[in-house]
C-alpha positions as CSV (number, residue, x, y, z in Angstrom):
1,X,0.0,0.0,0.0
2,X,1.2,3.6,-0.7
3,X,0.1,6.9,-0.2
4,X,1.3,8.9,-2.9
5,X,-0.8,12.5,-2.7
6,X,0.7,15.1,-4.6
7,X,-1.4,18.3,-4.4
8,X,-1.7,20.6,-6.7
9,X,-2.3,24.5,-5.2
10,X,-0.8,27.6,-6.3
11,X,0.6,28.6,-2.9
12,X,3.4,27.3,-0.8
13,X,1.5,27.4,2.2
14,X,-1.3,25.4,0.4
15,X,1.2,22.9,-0.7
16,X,1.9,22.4,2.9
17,X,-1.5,22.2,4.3
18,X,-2.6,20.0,1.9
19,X,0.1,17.4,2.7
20,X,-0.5,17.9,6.6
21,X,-4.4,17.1,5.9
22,X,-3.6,14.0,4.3
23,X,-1.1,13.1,7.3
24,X,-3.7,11.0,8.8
25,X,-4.8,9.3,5.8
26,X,-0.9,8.6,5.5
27,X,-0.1,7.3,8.7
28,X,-3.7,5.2,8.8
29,X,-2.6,3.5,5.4
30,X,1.3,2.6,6.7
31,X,-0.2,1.1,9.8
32,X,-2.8,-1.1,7.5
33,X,0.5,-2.0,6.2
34,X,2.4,-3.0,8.8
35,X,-0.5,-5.0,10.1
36,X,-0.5,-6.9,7.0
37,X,3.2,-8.1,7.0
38,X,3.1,-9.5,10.9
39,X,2.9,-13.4,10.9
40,X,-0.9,-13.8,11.8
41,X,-3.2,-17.6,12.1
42,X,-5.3,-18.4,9.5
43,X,-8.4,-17.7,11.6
44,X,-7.4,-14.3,12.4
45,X,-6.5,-13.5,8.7
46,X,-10.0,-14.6,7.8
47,X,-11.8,-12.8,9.9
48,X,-9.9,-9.4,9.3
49,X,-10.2,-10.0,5.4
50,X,-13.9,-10.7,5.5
51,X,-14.9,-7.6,7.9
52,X,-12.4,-5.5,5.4
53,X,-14.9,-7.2,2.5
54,X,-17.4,-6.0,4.2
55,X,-16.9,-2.5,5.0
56,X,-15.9,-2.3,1.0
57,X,-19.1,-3.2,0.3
58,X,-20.7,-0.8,2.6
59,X,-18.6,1.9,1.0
60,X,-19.3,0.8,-2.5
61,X,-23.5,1.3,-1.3
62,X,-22.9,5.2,-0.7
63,X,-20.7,5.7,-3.5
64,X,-23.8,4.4,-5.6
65,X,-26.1,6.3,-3.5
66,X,-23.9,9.5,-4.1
67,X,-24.8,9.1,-8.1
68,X,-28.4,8.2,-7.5
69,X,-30.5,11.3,-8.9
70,X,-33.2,13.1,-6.7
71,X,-33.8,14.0,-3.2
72,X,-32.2,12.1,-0.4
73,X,-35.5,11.5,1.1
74,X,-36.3,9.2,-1.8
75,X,-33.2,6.7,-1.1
76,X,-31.2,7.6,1.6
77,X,-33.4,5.4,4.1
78,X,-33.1,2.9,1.9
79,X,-29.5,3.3,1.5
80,X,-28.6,3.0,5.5
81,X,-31.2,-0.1,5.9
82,X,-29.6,-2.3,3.1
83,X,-25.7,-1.6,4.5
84,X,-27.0,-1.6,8.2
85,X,-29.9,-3.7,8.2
86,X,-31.0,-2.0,11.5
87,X,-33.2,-3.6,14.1
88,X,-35.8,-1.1,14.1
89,X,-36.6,-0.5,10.6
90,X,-36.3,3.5,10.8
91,X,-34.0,4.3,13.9
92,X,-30.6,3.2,14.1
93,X,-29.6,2.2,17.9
94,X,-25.8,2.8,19.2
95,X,-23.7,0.2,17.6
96,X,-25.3,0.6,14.5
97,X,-24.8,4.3,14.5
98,X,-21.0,3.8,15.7
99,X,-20.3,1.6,12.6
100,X,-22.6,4.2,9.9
101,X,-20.1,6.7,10.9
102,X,-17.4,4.9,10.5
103,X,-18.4,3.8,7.2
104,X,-19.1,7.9,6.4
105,X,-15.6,9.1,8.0
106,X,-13.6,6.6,6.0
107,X,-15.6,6.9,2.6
108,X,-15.1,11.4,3.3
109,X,-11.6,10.8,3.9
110,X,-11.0,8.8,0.7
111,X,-13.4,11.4,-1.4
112,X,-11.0,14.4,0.1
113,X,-8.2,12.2,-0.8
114,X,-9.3,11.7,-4.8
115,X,-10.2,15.5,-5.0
116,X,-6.3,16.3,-3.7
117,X,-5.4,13.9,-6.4
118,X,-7.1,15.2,-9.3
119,X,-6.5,18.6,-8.2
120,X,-10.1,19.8,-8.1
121,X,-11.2,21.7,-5.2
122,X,-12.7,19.3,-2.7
123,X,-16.0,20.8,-2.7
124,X,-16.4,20.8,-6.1
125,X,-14.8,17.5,-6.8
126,X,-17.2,15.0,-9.0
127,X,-20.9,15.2,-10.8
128,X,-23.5,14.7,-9.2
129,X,-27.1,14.7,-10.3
130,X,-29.3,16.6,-7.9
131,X,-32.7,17.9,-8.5
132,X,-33.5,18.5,-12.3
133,X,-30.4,20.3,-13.9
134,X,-28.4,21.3,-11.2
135,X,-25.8,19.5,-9.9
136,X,-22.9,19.6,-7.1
137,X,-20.0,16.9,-6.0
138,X,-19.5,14.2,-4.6
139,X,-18.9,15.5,-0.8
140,X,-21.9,17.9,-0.8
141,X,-23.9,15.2,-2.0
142,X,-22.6,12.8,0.4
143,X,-23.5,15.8,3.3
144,X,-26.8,16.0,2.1
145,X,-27.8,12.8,2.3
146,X,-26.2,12.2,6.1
147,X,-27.5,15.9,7.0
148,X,-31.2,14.7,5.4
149,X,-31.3,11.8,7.6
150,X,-30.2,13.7,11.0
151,X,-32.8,16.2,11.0
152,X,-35.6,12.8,10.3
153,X,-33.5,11.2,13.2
154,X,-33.0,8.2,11.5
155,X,-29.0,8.5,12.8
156,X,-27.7,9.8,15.4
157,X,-28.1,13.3,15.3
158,X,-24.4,14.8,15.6
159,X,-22.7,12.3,12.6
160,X,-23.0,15.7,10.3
161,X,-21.5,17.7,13.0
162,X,-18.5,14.6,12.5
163,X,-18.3,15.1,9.3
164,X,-18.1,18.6,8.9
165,X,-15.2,18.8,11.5
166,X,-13.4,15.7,9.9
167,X,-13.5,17.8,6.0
168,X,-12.4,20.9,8.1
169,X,-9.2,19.2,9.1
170,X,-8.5,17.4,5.6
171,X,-8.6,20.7,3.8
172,X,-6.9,23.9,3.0
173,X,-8.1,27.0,3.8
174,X,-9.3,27.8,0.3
175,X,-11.3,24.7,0.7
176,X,-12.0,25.3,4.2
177,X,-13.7,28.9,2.7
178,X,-16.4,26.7,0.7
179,X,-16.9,23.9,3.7
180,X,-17.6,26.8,5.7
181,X,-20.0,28.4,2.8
182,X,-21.9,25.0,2.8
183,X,-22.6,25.2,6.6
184,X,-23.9,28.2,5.6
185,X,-26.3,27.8,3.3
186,X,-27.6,24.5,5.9
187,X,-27.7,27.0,9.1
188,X,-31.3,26.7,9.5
189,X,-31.4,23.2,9.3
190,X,-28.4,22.6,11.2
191,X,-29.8,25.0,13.9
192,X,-32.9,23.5,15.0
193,X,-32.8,22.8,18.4
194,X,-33.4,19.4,18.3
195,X,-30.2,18.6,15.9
196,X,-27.9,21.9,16.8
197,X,-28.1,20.4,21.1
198,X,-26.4,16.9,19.7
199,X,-23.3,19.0,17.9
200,X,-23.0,22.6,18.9
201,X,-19.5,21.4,21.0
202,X,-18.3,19.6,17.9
203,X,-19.3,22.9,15.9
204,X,-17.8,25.4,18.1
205,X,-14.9,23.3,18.7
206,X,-14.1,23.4,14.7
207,X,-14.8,27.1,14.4
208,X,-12.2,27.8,16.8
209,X,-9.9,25.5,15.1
210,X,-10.6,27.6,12.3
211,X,-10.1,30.6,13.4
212,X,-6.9,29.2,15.0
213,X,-5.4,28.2,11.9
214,X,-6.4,31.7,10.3
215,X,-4.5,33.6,12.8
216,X,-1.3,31.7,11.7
217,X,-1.7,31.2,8.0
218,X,-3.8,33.8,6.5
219,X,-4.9,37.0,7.2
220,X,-8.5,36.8,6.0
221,X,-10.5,39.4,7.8
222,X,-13.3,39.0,5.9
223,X,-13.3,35.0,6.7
224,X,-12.7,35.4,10.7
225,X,-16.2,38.3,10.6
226,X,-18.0,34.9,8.6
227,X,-17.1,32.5,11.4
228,X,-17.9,35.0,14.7
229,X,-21.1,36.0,13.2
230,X,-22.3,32.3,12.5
231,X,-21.1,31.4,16.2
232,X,-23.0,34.9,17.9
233,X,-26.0,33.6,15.8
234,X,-26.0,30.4,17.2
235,X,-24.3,30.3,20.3
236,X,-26.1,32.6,23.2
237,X,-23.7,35.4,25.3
238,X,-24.2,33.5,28.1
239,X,-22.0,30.3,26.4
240,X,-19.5,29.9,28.8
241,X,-16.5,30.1,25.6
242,X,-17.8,33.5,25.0
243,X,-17.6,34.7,28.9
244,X,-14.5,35.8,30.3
245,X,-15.0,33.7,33.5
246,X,-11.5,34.3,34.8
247,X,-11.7,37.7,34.4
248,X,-8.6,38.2,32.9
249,X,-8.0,42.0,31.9
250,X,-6.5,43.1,28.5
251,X,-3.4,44.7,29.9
252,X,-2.1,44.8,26.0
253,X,-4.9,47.6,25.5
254,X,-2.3,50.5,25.9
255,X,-3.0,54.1,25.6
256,X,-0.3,56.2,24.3
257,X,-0.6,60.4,25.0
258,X,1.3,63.1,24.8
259,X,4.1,63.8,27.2
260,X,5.5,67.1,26.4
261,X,2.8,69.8,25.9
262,X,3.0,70.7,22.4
263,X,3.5,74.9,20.9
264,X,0.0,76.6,21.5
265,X,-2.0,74.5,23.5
266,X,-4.8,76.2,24.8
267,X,-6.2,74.0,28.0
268,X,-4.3,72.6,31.4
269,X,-1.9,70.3,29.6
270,X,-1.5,68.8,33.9
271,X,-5.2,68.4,33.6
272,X,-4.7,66.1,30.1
273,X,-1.8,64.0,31.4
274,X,-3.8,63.4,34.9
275,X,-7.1,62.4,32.4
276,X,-5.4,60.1,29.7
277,X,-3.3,58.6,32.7
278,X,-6.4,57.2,34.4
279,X,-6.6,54.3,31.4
280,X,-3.4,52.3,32.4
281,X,-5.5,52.0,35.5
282,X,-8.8,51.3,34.0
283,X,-6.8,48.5,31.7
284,X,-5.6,47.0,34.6
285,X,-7.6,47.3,38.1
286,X,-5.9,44.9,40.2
287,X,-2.5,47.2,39.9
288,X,-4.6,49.2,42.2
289,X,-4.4,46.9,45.0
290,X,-0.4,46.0,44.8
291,X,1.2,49.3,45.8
292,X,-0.7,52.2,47.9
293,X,0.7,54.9,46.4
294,X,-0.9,53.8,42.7
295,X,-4.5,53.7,44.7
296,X,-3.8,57.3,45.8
297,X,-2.2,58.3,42.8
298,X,-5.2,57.2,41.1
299,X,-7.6,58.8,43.5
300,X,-6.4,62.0,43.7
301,X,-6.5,62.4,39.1
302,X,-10.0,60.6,39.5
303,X,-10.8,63.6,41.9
304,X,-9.7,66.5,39.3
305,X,-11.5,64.7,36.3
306,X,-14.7,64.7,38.2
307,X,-14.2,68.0,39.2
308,X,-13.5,69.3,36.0
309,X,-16.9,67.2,35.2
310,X,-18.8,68.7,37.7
311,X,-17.3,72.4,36.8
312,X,-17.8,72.9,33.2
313,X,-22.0,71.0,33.1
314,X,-23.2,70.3,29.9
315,X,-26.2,72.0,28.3
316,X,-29.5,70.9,27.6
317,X,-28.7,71.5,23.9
318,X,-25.5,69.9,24.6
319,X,-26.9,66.6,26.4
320,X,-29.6,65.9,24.2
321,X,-27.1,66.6,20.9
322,X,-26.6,63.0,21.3
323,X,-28.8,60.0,21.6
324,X,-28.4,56.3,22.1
325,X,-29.3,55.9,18.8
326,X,-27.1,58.2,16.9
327,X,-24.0,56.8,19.2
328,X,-24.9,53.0,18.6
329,X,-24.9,53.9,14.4
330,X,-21.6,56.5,15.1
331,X,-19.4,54.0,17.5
332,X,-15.8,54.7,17.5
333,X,-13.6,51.6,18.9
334,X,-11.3,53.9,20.3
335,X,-11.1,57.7,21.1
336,X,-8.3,60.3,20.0
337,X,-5.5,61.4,22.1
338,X,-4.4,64.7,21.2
339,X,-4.5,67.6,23.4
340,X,-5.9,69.9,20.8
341,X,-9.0,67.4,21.1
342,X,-9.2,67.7,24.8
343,X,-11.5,70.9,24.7
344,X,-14.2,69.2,22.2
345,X,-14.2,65.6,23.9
346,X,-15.1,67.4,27.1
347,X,-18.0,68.7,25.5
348,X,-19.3,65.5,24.3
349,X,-22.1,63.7,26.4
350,X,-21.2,59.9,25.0
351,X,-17.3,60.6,25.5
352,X,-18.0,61.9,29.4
353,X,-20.3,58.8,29.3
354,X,-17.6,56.1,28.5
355,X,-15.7,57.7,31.3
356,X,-18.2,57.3,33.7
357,X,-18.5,53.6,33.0
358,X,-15.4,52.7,33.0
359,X,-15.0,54.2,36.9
360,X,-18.1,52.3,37.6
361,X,-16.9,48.9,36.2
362,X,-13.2,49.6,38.2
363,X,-15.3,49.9,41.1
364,X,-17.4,46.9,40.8
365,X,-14.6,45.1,40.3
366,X,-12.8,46.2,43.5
367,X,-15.9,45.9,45.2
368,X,-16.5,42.5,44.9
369,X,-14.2,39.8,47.3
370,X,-11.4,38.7,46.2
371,X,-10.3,35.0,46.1
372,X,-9.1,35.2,49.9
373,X,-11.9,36.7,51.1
374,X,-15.4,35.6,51.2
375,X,-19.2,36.5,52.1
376,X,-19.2,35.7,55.7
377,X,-22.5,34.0,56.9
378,X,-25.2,35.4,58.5
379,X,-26.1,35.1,62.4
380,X,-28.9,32.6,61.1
381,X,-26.6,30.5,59.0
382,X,-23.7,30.5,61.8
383,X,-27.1,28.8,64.4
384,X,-27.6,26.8,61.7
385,X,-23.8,25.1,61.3
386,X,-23.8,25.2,64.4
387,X,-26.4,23.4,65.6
388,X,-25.2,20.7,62.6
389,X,-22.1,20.7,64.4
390,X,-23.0,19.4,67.5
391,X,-25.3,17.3,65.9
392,X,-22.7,15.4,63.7
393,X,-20.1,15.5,66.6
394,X,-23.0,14.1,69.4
395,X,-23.2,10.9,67.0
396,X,-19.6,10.7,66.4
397,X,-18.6,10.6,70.0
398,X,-21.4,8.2,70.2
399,X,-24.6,9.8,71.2
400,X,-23.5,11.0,75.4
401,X,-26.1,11.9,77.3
402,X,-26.3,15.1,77.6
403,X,-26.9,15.6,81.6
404,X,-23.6,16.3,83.1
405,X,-22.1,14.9,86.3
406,X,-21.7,17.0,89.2
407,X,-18.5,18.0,90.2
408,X,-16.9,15.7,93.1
409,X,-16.3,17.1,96.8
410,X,-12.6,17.6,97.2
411,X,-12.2,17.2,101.0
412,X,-10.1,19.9,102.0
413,X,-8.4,20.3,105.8
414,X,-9.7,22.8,108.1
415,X,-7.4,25.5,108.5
416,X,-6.0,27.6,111.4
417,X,-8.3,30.2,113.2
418,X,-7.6,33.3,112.4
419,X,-8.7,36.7,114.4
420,X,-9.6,39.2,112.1
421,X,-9.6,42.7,112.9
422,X,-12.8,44.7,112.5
423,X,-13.8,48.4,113.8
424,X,-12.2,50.4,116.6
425,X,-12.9,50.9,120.5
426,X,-15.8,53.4,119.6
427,X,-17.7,51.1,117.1
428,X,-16.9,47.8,120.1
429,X,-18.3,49.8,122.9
430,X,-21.6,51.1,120.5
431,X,-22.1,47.2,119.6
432,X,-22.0,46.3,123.6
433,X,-24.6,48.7,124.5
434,X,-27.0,47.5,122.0
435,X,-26.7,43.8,123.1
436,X,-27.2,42.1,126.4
437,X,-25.6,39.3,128.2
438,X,-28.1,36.8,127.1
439,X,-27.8,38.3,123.3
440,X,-31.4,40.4,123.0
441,X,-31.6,43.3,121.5
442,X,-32.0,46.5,124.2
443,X,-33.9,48.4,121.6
444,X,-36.9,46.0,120.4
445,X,-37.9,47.7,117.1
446,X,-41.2,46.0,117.6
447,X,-42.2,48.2,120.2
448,X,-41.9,51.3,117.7
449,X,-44.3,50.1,115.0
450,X,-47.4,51.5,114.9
451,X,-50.5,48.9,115.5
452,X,-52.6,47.5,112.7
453,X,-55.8,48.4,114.3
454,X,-54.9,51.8,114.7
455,X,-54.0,51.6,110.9
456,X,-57.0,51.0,110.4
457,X,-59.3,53.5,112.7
458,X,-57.1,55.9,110.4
């Protein structure tokens, strides 16, 4: 077995591409080959060479089908039940579906391999009859018919999806320009809901692979805008591959301004250093946090643009000059630096607008915790973990009771008496009056209260 694929491209780079997209097909055919020259039983060899029969056959069935005239819908069922001969007669179940797509992948693969041959472009490569007089080649057809019996969920539903990606990666990116054109002009059957939920990973994970290999081969502007517009139509912004979830802050985004004030300047040129020297901070919040001296540095020219803001108000005329609209058809990706500008951009309501917003989404961002530091719980939610504390650690100690012992009597020695020192002669001689021998009180304090019945005449 050989694999001898010369293409035939106009372009170096083509030349290269078209040899690395044949790689596989390469390195599949060379291990066929070594396979074939190990010492194997006769058993073995038999079975290998009849499932290799087989799967020739299979391959020879599409080929046929590819050539057939009309709609898929009038043989493409058909076509799948006499290679598969499925269980149900219209649904294929997983093993069968495992071994269609085989059968597809490998008959692609040796389609993409003939078109490099020939020379043709891949898309274009071989007649077939469609409907009436038109007609397309070989691999559209062959897409048709696999994409046709998808959307009827006869197969599983992500075998186009497959295919697609597997004739991205076989071709050059001139070919790659009319697979992508194809996937086009099948967007609103490939985005129903039903078929796009089985393949929108293995579509989103080729359009980045094409934009990938455009950002290292070509520079095709127009091709990159064709591939983010199909993914924003069909991908939501919520998709997590669309969300920066790290938050990771385009520190590249550098603003150059003037440093020496130019001849003839007419406004603070202090003022327009302090202003244009707010955006390496806005580029790059968490610089604010490292050193204390950038967070007052930054505070103190945030505090003269405001002020400047709040000193020279816009107009009514001014304010209302304008609108949402007008902005969102008039958006500029980036505003102008120069100092002779400084005057006019104050005056501008959307410019003093973008400002604004970018303090508010600094401040957000430093208002939210950091990775260290985290929402602490509620008085509520602290009763609540703690009461599952002691629940988890009263069965893990083995459920104690939970009346406590009382504490034992330590018996303790009686110690020496002691004559403790209390009062003065005066206060000893007061307390000896007041008391008698026997230890009754001289002054009975019954004798002064008044009696009850005399309460009572009262």
């Amino acid at each position: 077995l050989k694999c001898n694929i010369k293409p035939k491209d106009d372009t170096t780079s083509s030349h290269s591409e078209n040899l690395n997209g044949n790689k596989n097909a390469c390195s599949l055919l060379l291990l066929v080959q070594l396979r074939l020259t190990q010492p194997e039983t006769g058993a073995s060899v038999r079975l290998a060479g009849s499932a290799n029969i087989k799967k020739f056959q299979f391959i020879e069935v599409f080929r046929r089908a590819i050539l057939q005239p009309g709609p898929p819908e009038s043989f493409a069922l058909q076509t799948v039940q006499q290679v598969i001969k499925p269980q149900k007669q219209t649904k294929l179940v997983q093993d069968e579906n495992q071994l269609l797509e085989n059968i597809l992948r490998t008959l692609l693969q040796e389609l993409v391999s003939s078109a490099v041959q020939s020379g043709e472009q891949i898309m274009q490569y071989g007649q077939s009859i469609d409907d009436g007089d038109t007609t397309q080649g070989h691999i559209p057809r062959l897409l048709d018919i696999v994409l046709y019996l998808c959307e009827n969920e006869h197969i599983e539903g992500g075998m186009i999806f497959q295919l697609l990606e597997d004739l991205t990666e076989m071709s050059t990116m001139r070919n790659c320009k009319d697979v992508f054109g194809y996937i086009e002009s099948k967007q609103d059957i490939l985005g129903k809901p039903e078929l796009f939920a089985r393949g929108k990973l293995v579509m989103l994970r080729t359009c980045n692979q094409l934009l990938r290999r455009l950002s290292k081969v070509a520079n095709d502007v127009v091709f990159c805008g064709r591939i983010l517009m199909f993914l924003a139509h069909f991908f939501p912004l919520s998709e997590r591959s669309a969300v920066n979830i790290k938050g990771v802050f385009n520190t590249s985004n550098e603003t150059k301004y003037e440093k020496d004030p130019p001849d003839g300047i007419s406004i603070d040129f202090n003022f327009y250093k302090t202003f244009w020297s707010l955006q390496e901070h806005f580029c790059n919040p968490p610089s604010l946090t490292l050193a204390p001296t950038k967070w007052k540095k930054f505070t103190s020219g945030l505090m003269v643009v405001l002020n400047t803001f709040e000193a020279q108000p816009l107009s009514d005329e001014e304010g209302d000059a304008n609108s949402l609209e007008e902005e969102a058809a008039n958006f500029s990706i980036k505003y102008l630096t120069s100092s002779k500008l400084m005057g006019l951009e104050l005056k501008d309501p959307s410019f003093r607008r973008h400002i604004l917003v970018q303090c508010l989404i600094l401040f957000d961002y430093l208002k939210a915790p950091g990775k260290s530091e985290k929402d602490l719980p509620s008085d509520s939610m602290k009763e609540e973990i703690k009461s599952c504390e002691e629940r988890v650690w009263w069965k893990r100690d083995g459920c104690p009771p939970f009346e406590k012992q009382p504490a034992e009597k330590k018996v303790v020695q009686e110690g020496a008496k002691k004559r403790f020192s209390v009062g003065n002669g005066e206060k000893i001689r007061f307390w000896e009056d007041l008391w008698l021998k026997e230890g009754i009180l001289k002054i009975s304090f019954l004798d002064s209260l008044p009696c009850l019945r005399e309460k009572i005449k009262v």
